[in-house]
Structures are given as structure tokens and as C-alpha cells.
PASEBA-1860 file (N, C-alpha, C; in nm, 3 decimals):
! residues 157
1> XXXXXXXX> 3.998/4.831/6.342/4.023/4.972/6.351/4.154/5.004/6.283 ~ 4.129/5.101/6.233/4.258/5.166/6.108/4.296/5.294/6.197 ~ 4.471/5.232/6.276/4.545/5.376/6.321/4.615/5.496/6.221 ~ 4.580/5.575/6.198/4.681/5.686/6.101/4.805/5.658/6.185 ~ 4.927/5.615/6.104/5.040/5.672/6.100/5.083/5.769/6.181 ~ 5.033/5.887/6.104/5.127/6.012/6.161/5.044/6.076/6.321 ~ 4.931/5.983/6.382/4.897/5.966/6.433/4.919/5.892/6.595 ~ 5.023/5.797/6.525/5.037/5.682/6.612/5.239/5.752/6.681
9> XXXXXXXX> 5.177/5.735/6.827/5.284/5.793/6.910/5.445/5.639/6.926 ~ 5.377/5.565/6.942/5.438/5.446/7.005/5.377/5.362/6.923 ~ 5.491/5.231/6.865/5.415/5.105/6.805/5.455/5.003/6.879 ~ 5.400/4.927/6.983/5.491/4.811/7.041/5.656/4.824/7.105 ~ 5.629/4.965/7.170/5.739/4.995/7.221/5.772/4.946/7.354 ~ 5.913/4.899/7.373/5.920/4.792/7.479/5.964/4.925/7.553 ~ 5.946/4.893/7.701/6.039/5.009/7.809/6.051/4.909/7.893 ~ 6.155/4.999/7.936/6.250/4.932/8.067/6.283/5.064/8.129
17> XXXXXXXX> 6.297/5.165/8.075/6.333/5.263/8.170/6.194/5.381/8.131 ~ 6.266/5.492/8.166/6.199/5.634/8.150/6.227/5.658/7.971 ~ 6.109/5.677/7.886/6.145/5.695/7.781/6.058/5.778/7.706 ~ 6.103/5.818/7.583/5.951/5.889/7.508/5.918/5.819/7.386 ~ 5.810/5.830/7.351/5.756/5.741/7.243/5.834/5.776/7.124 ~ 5.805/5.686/7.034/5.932/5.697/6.932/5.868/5.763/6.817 ~ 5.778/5.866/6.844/5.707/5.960/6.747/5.650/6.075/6.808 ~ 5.655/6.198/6.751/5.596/6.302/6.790/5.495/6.319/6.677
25> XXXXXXXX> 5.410/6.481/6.721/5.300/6.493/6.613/5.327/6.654/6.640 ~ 5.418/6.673/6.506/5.412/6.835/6.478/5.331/6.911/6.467 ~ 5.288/7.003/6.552/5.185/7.078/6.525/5.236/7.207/6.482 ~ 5.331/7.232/6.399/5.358/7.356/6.336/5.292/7.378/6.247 ~ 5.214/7.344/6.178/5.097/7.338/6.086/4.916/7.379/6.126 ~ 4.916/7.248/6.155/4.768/7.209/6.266/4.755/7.243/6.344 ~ 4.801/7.327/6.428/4.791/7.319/6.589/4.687/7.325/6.675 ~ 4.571/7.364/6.596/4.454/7.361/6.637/4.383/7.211/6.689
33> XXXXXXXX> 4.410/7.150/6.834/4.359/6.990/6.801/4.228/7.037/6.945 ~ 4.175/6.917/6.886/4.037/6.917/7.043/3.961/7.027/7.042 ~ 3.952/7.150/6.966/3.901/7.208/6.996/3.749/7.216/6.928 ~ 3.735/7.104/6.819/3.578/7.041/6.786/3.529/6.900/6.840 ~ 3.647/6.828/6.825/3.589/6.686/6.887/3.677/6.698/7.026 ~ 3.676/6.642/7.134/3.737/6.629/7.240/3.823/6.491/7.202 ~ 3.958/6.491/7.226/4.052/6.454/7.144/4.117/6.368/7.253 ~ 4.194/6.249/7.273/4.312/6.126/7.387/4.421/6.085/7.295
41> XXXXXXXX> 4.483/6.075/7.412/4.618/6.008/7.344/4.571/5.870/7.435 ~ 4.584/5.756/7.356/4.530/5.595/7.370/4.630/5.531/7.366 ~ 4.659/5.452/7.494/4.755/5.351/7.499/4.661/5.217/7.533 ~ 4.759/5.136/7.445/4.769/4.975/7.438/4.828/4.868/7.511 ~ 4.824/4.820/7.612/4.904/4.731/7.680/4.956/4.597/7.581 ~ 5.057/4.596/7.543/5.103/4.431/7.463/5.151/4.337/7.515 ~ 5.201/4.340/7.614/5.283/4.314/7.710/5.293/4.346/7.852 ~ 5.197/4.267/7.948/5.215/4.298/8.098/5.290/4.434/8.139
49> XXXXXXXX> 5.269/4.484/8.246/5.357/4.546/8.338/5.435/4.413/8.405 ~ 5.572/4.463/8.481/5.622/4.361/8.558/5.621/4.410/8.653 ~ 5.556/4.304/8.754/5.585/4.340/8.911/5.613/4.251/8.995 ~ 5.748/4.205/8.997/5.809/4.109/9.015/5.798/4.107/9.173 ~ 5.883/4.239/9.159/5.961/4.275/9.357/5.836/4.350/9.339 ~ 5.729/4.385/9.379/5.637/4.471/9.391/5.653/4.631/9.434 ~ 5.759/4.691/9.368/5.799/4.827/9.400/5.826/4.904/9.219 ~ 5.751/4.829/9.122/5.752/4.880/9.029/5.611/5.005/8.995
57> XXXXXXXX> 5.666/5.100/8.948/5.542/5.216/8.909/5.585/5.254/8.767 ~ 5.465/5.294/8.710/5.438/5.302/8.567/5.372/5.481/8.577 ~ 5.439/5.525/8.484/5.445/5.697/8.467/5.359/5.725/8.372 ~ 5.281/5.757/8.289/5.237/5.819/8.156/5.221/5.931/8.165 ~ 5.280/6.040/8.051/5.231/6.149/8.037/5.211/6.211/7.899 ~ 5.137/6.298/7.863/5.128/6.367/7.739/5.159/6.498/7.782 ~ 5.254/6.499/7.693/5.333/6.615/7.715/5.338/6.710/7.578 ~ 5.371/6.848/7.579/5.399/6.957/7.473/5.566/6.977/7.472
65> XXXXXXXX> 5.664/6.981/7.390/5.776/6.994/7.370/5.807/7.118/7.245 ~ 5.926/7.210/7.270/5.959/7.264/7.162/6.069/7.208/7.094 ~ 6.106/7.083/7.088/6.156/6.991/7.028/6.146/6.874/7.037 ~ 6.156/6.822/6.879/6.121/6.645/6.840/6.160/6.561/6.928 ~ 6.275/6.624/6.995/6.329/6.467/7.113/6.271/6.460/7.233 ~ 6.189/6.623/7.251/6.086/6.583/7.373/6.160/6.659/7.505 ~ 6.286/6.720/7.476/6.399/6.768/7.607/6.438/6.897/7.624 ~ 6.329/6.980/7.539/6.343/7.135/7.616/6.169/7.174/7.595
73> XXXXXXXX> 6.147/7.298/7.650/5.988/7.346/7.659/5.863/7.213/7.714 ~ 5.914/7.112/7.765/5.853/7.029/7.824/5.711/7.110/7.928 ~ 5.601/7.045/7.847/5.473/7.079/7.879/5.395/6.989/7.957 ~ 5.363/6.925/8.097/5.280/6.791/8.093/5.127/6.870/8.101 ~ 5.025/6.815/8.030/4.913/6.851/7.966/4.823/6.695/8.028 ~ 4.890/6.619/8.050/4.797/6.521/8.117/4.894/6.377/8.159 ~ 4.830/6.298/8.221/4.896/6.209/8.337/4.837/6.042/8.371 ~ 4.885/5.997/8.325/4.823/5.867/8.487/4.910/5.761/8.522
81> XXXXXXXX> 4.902/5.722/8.628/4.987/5.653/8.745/4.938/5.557/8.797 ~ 5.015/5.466/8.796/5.006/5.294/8.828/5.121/5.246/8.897 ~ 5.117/5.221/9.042/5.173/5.179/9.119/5.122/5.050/9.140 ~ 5.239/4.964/9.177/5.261/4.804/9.232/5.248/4.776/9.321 ~ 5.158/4.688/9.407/5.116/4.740/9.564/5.041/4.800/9.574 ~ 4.992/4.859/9.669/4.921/4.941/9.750/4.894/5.109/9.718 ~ 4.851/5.147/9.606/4.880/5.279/9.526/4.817/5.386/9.641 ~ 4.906/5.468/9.604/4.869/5.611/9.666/4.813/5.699/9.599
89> XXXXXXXX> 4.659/5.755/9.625/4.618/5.846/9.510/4.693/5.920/9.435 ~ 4.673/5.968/9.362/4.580/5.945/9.242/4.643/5.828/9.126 ~ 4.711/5.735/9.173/4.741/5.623/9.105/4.650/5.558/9.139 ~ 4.655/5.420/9.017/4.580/5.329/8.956/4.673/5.228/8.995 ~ 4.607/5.054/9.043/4.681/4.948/9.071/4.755/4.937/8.974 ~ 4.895/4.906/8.976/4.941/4.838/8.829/4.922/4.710/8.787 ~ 4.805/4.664/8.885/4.752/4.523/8.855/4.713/4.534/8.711 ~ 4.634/4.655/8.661/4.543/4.679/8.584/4.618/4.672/8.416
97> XXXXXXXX> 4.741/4.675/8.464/4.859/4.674/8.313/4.874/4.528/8.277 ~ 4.781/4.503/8.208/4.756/4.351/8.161/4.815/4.372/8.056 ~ 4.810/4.262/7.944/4.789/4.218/7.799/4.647/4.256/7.745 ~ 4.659/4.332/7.636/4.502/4.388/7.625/4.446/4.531/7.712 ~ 4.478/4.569/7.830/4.432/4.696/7.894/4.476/4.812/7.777 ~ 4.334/4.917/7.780/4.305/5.004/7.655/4.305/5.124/7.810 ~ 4.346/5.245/7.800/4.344/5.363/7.871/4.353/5.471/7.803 ~ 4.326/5.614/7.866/4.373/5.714/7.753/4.346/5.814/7.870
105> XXXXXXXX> 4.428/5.941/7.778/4.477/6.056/7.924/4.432/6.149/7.790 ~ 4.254/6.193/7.828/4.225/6.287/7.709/4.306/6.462/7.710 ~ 4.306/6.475/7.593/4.372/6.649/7.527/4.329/6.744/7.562 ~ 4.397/6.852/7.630/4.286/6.945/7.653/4.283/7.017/7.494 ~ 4.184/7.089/7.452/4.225/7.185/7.316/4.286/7.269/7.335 ~ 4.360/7.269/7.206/4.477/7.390/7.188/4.470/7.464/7.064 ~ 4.449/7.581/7.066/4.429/7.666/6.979/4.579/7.726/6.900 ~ 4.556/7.749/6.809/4.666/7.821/6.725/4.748/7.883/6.800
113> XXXXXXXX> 4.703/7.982/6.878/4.759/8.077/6.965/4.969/8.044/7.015 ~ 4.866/7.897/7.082/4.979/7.862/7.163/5.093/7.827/7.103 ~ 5.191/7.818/7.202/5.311/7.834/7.101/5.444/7.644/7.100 ~ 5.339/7.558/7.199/5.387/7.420/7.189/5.378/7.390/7.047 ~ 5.462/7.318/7.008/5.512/7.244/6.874/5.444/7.124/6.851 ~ 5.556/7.018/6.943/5.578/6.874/6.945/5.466/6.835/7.032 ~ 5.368/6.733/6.983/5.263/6.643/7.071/5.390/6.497/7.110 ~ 5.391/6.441/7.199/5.396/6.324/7.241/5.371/6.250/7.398
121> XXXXXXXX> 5.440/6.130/7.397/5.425/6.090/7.528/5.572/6.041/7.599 ~ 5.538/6.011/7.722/5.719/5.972/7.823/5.601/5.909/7.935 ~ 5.703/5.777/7.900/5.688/5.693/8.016/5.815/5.716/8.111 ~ 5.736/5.716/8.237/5.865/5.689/8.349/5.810/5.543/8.453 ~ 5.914/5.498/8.428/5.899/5.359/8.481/6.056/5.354/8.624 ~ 5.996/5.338/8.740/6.035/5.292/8.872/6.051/5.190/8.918 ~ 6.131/5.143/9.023/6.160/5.046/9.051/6.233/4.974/9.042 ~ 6.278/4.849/9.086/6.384/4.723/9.019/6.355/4.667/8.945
129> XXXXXXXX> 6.270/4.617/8.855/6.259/4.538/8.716/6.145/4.592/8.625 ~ 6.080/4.772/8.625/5.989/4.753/8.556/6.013/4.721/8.375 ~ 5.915/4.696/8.331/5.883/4.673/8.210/5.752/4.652/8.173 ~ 5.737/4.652/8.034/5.565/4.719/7.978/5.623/4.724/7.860 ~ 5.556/4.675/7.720/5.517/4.714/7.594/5.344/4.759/7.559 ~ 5.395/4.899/7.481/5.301/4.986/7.458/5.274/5.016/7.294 ~ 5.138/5.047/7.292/5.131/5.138/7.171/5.065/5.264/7.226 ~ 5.070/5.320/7.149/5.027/5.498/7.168/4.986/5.531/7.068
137> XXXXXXXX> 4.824/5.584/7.068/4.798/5.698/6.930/4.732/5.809/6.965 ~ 4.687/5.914/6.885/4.576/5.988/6.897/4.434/5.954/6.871 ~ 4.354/6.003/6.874/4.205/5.946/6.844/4.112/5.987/6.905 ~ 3.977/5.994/6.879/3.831/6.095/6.938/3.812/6.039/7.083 ~ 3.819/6.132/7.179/3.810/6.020/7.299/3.672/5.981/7.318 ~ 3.572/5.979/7.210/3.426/5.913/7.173/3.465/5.760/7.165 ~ 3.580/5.730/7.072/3.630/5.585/7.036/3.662/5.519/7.094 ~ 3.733/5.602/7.238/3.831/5.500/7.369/3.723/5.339/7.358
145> XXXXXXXX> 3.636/5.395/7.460/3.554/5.297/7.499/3.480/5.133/7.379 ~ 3.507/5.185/7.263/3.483/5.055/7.146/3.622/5.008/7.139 ~ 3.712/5.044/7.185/3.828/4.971/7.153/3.863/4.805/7.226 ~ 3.875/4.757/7.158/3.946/4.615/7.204/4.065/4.535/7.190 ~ 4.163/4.547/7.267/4.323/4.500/7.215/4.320/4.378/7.317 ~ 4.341/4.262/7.231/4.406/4.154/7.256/4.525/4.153/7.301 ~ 4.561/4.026/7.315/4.702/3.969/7.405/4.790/3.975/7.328 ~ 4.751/3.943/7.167/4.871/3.956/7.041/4.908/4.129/7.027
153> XXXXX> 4.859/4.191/7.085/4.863/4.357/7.057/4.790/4.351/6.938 ~ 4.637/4.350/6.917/4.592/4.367/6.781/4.437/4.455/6.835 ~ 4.449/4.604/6.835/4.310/4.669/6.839/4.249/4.650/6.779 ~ 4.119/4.639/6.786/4.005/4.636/6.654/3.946/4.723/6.797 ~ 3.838/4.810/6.634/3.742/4.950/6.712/3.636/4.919/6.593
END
């Protein structure tokens, strides 16, 4: 599988803390997304979650920003949650943050209208030792399900 570039949110981005992917997707142009194909932002596990002391939680969100760094007009547009231990709805075990685990938190459509800019994502990571390497892209959320990422971080779709 061939990721576009200007596509791809996160490449093998390590976290340790609360962070945002090290790419946005300007929609001052395009802004029209999802509103023919139903559209995800797709993350890659490369690298375990750690859950050492078992009080680590894993944040994802796709968010709308009116700026590239992601820190004013903050939009969350979609979500999911992975707790260490014993999760409390609507989290997901963070057992499930392997090497290889494929997920995605689909787009709602957004029409011209609106007035969000910046597409990206922010991890917030909890706890005493979390950590996780990620990739992040966009893509048809038709595709999620053919995806396959290995332990080396290598998708093929």
C-alpha cells in the first residue's frame, strides 16, 4: 500500500507525552473531505503501548484547528481510548496497542461551508511511563479493514 505524503499525519512518531502529529492537512483549499467517500484518519501501532505500572492510558483524537500547531480553534471531531487495566467505557484495553494493531477514528464530512482549516491528530498519553510509536494517515475508511502492519511498522493494503 502507497501512503500520500501530504496525507500522512504521523510517520513513526515516538510519544511519551501529550503530543500532536508532526503534520497537518490544510484544508484552505479542499475543504470539502468525506462528503463522497466516507473518509478515517488510520493509525499504525510500531511500537507497543507501555504498561509497565498498569496506570498508563492512551488518548487519540482527530481534531480541527485554526492553526498549523494545533493550539487555538481546537475542534475534537472524533476519539478513542485505551486504558491499562480494567477500562472504563467507552475505552478500549490498552492490551490491544500491540506491534502491528491497525485502528481508525472515521471523518465526519465537511463541507466548504465550515470554517476549520487544519486536519490533524493529538495523542494524550497518562500515567507513569506511557509510550507508543505511531503512524497516522488519511484514507477511505473502505481500506481500514485490508490493511496489515507488521512489527517492523511496514503496512501493506
Amino acid at each position: 500500500m502507497y501512503i500520500d505524503s501530504l496525507l500522512q499525519i504521523a510517520s513513526a512518531q515516538a510519544l511519551t507525552a501529550t503530543a500532536v502529529g508532526t503534520n497537518v492537512i490544510d484544508l484552505s483549499v479542499a475543504r470539502s473531505i468525506g462528503s463522497g467517500e466516507p473518509m478515517a484518519m488510520v493509525f499504525s501501532v510500531g511500537v507497543a503501548a507501555d504498561q509497565t505500572t498498569g496506570d498508563e492510558d492512551y488518548t487519540f483524537d482527530v481534531e480541527f484547528a485554526t492553526d498549523a500547531a494545533q493550539t487555538t480553534g481546537r475542534q475534537v471531531i472524533g476519539k478513542r481510548i485505551f486504558e491499562s487495566g480494567t477500562p472504563d467505557l467507552p475505552a478500549q484495553n490498552a492490551d490491544l496497542l500491540v506491534a502491528g494493531f491497525v485502528f481508525a477514528i472515521p471523518l465526519p464530512p465537511v463541507t466548504s461551508t465550515e470554517t476549520a482549516r487544519y486536519l490533524g491528530m493529538r495523542a494524550t498519553l497518562a500515567g507513569t511511563t506511557p509510550t507508543i510509536t505511531v503512524d497516522c494517515w488519511v484514507a477511505p475508511l473502505k481500506d481500514v479493514a485490508i490493511y496489515t502492519s507488521y512489527a517492523d511498522n511496514v503496512t501493506i493494503g
